[in-house]
C-alpha positions as CSV (number, residue, x, y, z in Angstrom):
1,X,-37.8,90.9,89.6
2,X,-41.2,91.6,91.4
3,X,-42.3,92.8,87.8
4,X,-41.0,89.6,86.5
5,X,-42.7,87.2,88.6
6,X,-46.1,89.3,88.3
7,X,-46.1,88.7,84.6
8,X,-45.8,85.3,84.9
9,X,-48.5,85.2,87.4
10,X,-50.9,86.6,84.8
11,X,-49.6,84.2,82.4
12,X,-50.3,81.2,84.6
13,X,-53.7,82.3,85.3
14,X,-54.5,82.9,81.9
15,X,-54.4,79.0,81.3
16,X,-57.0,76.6,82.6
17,X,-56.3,74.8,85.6
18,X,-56.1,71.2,83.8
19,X,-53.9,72.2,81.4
20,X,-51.7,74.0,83.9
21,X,-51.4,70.4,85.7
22,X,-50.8,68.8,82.7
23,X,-47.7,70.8,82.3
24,X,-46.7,70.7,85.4
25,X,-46.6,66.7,85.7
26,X,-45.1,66.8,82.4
27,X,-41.9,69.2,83.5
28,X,-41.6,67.0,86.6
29,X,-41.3,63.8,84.7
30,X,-38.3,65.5,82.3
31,X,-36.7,66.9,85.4
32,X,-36.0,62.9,87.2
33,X,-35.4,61.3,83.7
34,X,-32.5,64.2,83.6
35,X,-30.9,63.9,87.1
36,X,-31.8,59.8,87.2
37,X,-28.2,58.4,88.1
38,X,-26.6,56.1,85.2
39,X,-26.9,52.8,87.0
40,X,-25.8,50.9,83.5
41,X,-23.0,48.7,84.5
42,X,-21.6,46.3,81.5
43,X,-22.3,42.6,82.3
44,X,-19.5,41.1,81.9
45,X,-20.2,38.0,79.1
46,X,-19.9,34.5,80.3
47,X,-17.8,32.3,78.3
48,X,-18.7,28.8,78.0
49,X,-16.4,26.7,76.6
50,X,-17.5,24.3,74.1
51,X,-15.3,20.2,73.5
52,X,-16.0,19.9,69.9
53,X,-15.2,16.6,68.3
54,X,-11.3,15.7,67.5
55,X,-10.8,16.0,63.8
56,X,-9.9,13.0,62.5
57,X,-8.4,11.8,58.8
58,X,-10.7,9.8,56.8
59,X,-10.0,6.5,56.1
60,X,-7.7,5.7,53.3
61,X,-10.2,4.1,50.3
62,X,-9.0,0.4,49.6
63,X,-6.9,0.2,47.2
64,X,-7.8,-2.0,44.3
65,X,-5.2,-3.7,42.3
66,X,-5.8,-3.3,38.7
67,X,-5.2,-6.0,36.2
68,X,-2.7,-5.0,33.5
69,X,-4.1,-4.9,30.2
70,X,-3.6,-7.9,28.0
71,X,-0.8,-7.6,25.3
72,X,-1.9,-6.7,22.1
73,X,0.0,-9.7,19.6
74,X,2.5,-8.0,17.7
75,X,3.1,-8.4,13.6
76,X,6.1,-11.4,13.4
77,X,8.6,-11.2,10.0
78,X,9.1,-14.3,8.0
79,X,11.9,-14.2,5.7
80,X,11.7,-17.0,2.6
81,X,14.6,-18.7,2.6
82,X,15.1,-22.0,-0.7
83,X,12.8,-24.5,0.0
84,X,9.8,-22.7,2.3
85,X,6.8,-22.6,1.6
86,X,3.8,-21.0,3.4
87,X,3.0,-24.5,5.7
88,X,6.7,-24.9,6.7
89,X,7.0,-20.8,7.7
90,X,3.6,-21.2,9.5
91,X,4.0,-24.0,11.5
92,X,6.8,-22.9,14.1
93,X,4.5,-20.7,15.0
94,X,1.5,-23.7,15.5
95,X,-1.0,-22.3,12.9
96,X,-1.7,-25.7,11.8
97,X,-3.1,-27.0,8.2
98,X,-7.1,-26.3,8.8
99,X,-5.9,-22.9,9.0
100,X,-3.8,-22.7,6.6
101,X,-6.0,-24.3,3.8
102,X,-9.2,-21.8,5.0
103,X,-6.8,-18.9,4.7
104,X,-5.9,-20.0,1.0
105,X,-9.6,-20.6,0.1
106,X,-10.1,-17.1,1.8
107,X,-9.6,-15.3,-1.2
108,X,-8.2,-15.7,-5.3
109,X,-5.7,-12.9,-4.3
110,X,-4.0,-15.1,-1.0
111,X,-3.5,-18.5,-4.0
112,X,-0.1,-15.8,-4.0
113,X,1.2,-16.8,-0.9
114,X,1.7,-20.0,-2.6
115,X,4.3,-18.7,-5.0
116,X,6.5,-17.7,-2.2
117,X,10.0,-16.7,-3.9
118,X,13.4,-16.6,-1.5
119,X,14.2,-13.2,0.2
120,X,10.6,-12.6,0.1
121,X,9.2,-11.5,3.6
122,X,5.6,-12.7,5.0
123,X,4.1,-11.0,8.1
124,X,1.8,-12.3,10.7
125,X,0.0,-12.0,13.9
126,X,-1.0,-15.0,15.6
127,X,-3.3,-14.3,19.2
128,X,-2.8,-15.3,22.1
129,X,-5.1,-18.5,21.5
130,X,-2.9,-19.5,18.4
131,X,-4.9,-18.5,15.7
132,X,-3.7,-16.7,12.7
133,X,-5.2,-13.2,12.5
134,X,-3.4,-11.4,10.0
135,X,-1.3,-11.6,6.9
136,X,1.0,-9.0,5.3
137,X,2.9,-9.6,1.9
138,X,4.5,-7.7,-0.8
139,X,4.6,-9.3,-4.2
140,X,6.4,-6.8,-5.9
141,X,8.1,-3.7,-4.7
142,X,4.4,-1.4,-5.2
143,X,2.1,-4.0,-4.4
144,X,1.1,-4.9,-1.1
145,X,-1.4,-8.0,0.0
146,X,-3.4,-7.8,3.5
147,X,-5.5,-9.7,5.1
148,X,-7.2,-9.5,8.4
149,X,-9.7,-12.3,9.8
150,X,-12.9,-11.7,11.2
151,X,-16.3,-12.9,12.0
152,X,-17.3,-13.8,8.6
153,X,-13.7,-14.7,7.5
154,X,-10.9,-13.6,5.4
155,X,-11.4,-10.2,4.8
156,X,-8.9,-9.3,1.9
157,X,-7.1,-5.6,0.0
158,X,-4.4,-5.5,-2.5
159,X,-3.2,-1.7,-2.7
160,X,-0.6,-0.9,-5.1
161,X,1.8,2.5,-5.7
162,X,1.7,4.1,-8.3
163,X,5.4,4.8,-10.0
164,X,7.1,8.0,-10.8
165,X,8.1,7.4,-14.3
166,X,11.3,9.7,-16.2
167,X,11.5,9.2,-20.3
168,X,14.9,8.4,-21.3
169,X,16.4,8.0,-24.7
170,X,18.9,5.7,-26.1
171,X,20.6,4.2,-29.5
172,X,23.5,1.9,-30.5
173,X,24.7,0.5,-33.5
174,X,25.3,-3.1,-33.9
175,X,28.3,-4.7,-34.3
176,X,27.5,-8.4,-32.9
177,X,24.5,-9.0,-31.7
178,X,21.8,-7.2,-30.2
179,X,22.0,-7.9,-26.7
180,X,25.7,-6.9,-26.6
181,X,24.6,-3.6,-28.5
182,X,21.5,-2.9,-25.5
183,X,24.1,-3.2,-23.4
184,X,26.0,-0.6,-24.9
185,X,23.3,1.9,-25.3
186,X,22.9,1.1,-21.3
187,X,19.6,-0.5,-21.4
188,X,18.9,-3.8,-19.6
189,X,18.3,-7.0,-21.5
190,X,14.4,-6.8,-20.5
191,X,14.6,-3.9,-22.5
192,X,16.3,-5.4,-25.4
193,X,13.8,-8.6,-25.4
194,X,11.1,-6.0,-25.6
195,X,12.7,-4.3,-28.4
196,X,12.9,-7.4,-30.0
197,X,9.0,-8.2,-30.0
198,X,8.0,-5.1,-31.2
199,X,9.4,-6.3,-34.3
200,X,9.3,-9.8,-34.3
201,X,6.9,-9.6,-37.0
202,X,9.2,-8.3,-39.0
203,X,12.8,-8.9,-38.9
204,X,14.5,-12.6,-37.5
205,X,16.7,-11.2,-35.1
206,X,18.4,-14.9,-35.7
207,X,19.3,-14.5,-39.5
208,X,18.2,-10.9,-40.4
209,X,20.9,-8.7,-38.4
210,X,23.4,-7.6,-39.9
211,X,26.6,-5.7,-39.2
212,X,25.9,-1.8,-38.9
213,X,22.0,-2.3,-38.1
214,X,20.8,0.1,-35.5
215,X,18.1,1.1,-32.9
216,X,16.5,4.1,-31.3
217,X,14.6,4.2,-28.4
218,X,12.4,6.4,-26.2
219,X,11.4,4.5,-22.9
220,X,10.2,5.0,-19.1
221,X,12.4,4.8,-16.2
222,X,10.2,3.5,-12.9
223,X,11.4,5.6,-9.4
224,X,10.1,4.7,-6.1
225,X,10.7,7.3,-3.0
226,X,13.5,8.6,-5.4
227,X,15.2,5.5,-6.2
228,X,15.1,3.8,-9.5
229,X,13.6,0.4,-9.2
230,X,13.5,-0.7,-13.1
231,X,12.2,0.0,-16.7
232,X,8.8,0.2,-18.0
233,X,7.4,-0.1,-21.8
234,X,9.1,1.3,-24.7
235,X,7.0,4.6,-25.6
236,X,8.8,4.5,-29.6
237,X,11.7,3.0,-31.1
238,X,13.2,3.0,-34.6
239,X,15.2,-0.3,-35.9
240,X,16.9,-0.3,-39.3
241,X,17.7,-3.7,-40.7
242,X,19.7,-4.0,-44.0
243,X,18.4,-0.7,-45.3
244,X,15.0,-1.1,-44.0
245,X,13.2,1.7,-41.6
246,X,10.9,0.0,-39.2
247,X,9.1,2.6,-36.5
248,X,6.6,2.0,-33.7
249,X,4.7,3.7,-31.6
250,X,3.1,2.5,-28.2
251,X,-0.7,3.4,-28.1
252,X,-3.1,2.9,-25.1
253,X,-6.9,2.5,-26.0
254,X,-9.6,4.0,-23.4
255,X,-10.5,0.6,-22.2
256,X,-6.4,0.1,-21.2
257,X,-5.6,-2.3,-24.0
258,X,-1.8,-1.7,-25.5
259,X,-1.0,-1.9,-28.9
260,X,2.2,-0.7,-31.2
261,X,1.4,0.7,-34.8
262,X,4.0,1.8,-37.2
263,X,4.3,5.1,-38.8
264,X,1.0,4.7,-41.1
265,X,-1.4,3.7,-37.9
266,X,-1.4,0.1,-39.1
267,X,-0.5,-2.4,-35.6
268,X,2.6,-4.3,-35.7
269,X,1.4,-7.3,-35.4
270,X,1.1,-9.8,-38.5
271,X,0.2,-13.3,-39.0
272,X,3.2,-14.6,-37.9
273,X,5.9,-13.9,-35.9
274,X,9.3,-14.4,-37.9
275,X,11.5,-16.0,-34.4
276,X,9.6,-18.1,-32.4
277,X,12.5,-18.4,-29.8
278,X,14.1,-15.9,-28.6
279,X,17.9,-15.0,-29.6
280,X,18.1,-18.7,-30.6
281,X,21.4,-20.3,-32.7
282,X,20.0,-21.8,-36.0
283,X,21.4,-25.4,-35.9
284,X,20.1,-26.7,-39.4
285,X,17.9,-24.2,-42.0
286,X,15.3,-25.1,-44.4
287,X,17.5,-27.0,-47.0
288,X,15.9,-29.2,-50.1
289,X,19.3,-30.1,-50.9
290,X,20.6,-31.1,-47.6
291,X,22.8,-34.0,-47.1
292,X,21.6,-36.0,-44.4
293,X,24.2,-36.1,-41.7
294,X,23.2,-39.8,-40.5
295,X,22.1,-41.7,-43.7
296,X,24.2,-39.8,-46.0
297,X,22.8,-39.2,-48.4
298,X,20.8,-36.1,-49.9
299,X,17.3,-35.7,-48.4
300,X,15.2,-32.5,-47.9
301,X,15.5,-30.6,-45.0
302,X,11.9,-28.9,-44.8
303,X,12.1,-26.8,-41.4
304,X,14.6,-24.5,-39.3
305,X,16.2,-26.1,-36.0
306,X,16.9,-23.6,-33.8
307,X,19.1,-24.5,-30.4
308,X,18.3,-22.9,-27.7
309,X,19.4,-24.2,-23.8
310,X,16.6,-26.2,-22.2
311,X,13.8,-24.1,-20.7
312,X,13.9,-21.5,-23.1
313,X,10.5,-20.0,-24.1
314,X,9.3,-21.1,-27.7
315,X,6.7,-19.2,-28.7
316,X,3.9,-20.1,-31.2
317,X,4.3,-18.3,-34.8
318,X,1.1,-17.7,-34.8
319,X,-2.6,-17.9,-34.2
320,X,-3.2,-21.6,-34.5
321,X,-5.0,-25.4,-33.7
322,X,-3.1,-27.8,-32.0
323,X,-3.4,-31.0,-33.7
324,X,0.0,-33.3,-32.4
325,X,1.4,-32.7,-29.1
326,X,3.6,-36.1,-28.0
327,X,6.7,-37.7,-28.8
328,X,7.1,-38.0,-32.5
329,X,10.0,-40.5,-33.9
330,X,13.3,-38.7,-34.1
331,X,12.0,-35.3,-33.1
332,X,11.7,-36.6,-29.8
333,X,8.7,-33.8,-27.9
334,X,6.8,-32.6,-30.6
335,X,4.0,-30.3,-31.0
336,X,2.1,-29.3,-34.1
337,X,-0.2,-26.7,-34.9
338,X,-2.0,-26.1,-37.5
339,X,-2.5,-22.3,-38.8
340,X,-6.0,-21.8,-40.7
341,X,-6.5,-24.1,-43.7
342,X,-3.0,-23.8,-45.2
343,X,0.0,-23.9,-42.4
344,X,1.5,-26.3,-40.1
């Protein structure tokens, strides 16, 4: 131990005096930060209590009552009963005649509201202030007529369908007349009147049909949506008349024109027609011999009277000059053309 301490004597004394204090000042110092009690108590927090506000719901907004929106005027039917026409069907509704005459004048196309035919339907709107607004009608079963007023007036379209179209054939022999034998072959008497005028120019289907005559025909059927709604033209038929073979054919030109030629390319038409009414009975035929059935006595009968019921169409025979049209002694109505330089 004595050793021990000697040795650090030495070493002590080897150091300078400064330093040596240094260190000793130094070692005190660690020694009280070591044994220094832990006088660190926890403060205990202080809670301060805090009033906030009460929460309270926001006012409900105001409610605004909103207006509802006008009624938008709705399309009204119009069914064409005998009698009606376009004022009387208009003015139960109050569309009075200022309108009624500037919707006419709208347009050519609406001068077809004045040909108004029973079971036909018109549809309107009329606004809220009474005015006419718009016009829907159907002349025919793919046509249909609109119009729809605005600023600068009667604005006007006329669409049309088109048809679906089926070729169908048919024939008959006569027996009677012709009419009775369209019927028979199951074609409608439309049909059989335009069978008729594709020869008219050449066979008098009032003295030139005979018993065992016959017809062919090839022709359109019109559908709509599936049903059938009618016929259309005759696309060929064939007539034989006392031994004669008459054909024609229906031929459309680029520009839309229609025309029938017969079997050399020639058209069917010729100066004159041979019946100028239709299906007629002749009452009294050109006779130079004839006795006159009032005086008597023979005098010339230099025409054919054909009887027909009043109203019947009577067609011209021809191209022609109109030089008599009034009442003309026993004739009663008379008209007379006047065919070139030669026929009357």
């Amino acid at each position: 131990m004595k050793q021990l301490i000697s040795a650090a004597g030495r070493l002590v004394r080897q150091f300078p005096r400064t330093h040596l204090l240094l260190s000793m000042v130094l070692l005190g110092g660690v020694i009280l930060i070591a044994f220094r009690p832990d006088n660190t108590e926890t403060t205990p927090e202080r809670v301060q209590p805090i009033s906030l506000p009460e929460r309270t719901a926001p006012a409900p907004k105001p409610q605004t009552t909103s207006k509802p929106a006008p009624a938008t005027p709705q399309w009204q039917t119009l069914t064409v009963q005998s009698g009606d026409s376009l004022s009387s069907l208009l003015h139960p509704l109050g569309i009075g005649a200022g309108q009624i005459d500037a919707l006419l004048k709208g347009d050519d196309k609406l001068k077809r509201l004045t040909r108004l035919r029973p079971g036909e339907a018109l549809e309107v709107i009329v606004n809220d202030s009474g005015s006419l607004t718009n016009v829907r009608y159907h002349p025919s079963k793919v046509e249909t007529l609109t119009a729809r007023l605005t600023g600068g007036g009667w604005s006007v379209r006329l669409s049309q369908r088109e048809y679906q179209k089926q070729t169908r054939f048919a024939q008959a022999d006569i027996t009677g007349s012709l009419f009775l034998a369209g019927a028979a072959a199951g074609i409608t008497d439309r049909l059989t009147m335009q069978l008729a005028n594709l020869f008219a120019w050449d066979v008098d289907f009032a003295l030139d049909i005979r018993k065992g005559d016959r017809f062919r025909i090839i022709y359109e059927e019109l559908y709509l949506d599936g049903e059938k709604v009618g016929e259309g033209d005759i696309l060929m038929a064939e007539f034989w008349n006392q031994g004669r073979h008459l054909t024609a054919f229906r031929y459309e030109t680029l520009s839309g024109d229609v025309e029938y030629l017969n079997i050399k390319g020639d058209s069917m038409r010729k100066a004159f027609i041979r019946t100028p009414v239709a299906f007629s009975r002749i009452s009294s035929r050109f006779n130079p011999g004839r006795k006159h059935p009032v005086l008597n006595r023979i005098r010339a009968h230099k025409g054919t009277d054909y009887a027909a019921p009043s109203g019947t169409p009577i067609k011209a025979a021809g191209d022609g000059k109109v030089i008599f049209a009034g009442v003309k002694g026993g004739y009663g109505n008379v008209i007379i053309l006047k065919h070139g330089q030669i026929y009357t």
